[in-house]
N, C-alpha and C positions, 0 to 999 in steps of 0.2 A: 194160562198166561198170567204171571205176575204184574200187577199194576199198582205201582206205589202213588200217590198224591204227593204232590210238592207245595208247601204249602206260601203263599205268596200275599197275605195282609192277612192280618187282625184289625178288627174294628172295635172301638172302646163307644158307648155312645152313654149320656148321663141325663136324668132327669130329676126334679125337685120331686120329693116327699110329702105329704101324704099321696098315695096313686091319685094318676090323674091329670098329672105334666106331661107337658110333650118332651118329649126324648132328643136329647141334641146329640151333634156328634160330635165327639171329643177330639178328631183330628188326628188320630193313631194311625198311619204307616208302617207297613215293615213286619216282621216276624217277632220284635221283642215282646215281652209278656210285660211290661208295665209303662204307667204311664200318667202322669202329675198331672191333674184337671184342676185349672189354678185361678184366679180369679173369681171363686167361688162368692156366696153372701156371706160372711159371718153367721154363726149360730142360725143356722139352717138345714134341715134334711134335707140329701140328697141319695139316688137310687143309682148302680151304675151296672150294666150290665156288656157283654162281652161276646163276640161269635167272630168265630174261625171262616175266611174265605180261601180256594184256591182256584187252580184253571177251570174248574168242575164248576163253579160257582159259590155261595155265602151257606153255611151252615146254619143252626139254630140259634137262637139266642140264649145264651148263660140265663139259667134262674138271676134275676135281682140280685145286688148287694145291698142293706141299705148303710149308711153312716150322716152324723152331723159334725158340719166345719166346727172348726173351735169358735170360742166366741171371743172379738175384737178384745186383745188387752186391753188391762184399766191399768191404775198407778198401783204398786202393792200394798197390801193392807199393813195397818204399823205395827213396831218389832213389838216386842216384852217389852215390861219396864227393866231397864236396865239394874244387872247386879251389881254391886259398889264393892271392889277391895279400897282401902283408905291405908295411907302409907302419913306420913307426917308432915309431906309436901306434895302429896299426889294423890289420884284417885285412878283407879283402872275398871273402867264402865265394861261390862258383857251382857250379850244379850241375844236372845234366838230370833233367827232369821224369819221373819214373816212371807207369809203368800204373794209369791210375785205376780197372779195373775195371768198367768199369759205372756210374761215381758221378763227375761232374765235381770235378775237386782245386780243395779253396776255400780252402785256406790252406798255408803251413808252418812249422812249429818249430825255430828253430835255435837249437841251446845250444855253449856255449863253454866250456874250461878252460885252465887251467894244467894242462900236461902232469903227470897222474898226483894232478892237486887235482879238486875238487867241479867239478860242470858248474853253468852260471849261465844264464840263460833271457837270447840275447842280443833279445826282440824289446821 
């Protein structure tokens, strides 16, 4: 006689890194295979592992994953000094993009002077 299993929860459960944390349960229903564990620390090991249940009852637990959350954006680090084309009433400033950190770069500020006068906001 043929007996197929049907298979009826996954369970995700997560604990903090180095071994030695208690194992929480990450609140996974249902048969998808994935699942966002969100509210995590910043820059923190975390260990996640994974096991199959159905009407038969809970399987083994998956070997361990481990991974660390990102760490909280900062402000990005600042550009290059700017290249200068000089035209005869104008200047057109370039300059490479610096490290956002963690936080996508949504603008920049560029100010202008007269060598050794006030800076002026050229945007």
């Amino acid at each position: 006689m043929h007996r197929s299993a049907r298979w009826s929860r996954t369970r995700f459960a997560w604990g903090s890194w180095p071994c030695g944390g208690n194992w929480q349960d990450a609140g996974h229903t249902g048969t998808g295979t994935t699942k966002r564990i969100e509210s995590l620390t910043p820059d923190t090991a975390y260990q996640v592992r994974v096991r199959a249940s159905n009407a038969e009852g809970a399987g083994d637990w998956s070997p361990a994953a481990s991974a660390r959350s990102d760490a909280t954006a900062e402000a990005p680090d600042a550009p290059s000094a700017p290249t200068l084309t000089a035209g005869e009433t104008w200047l057109e400033a370039s300059w490479t993009a610096p490290a956002d950190n963690g936080a996508a770069i949504t603008g920049y500020d560029v100010h202008y002077r007269e060598t050794g006068g006030n800076w002026t906001d050229a945007n």
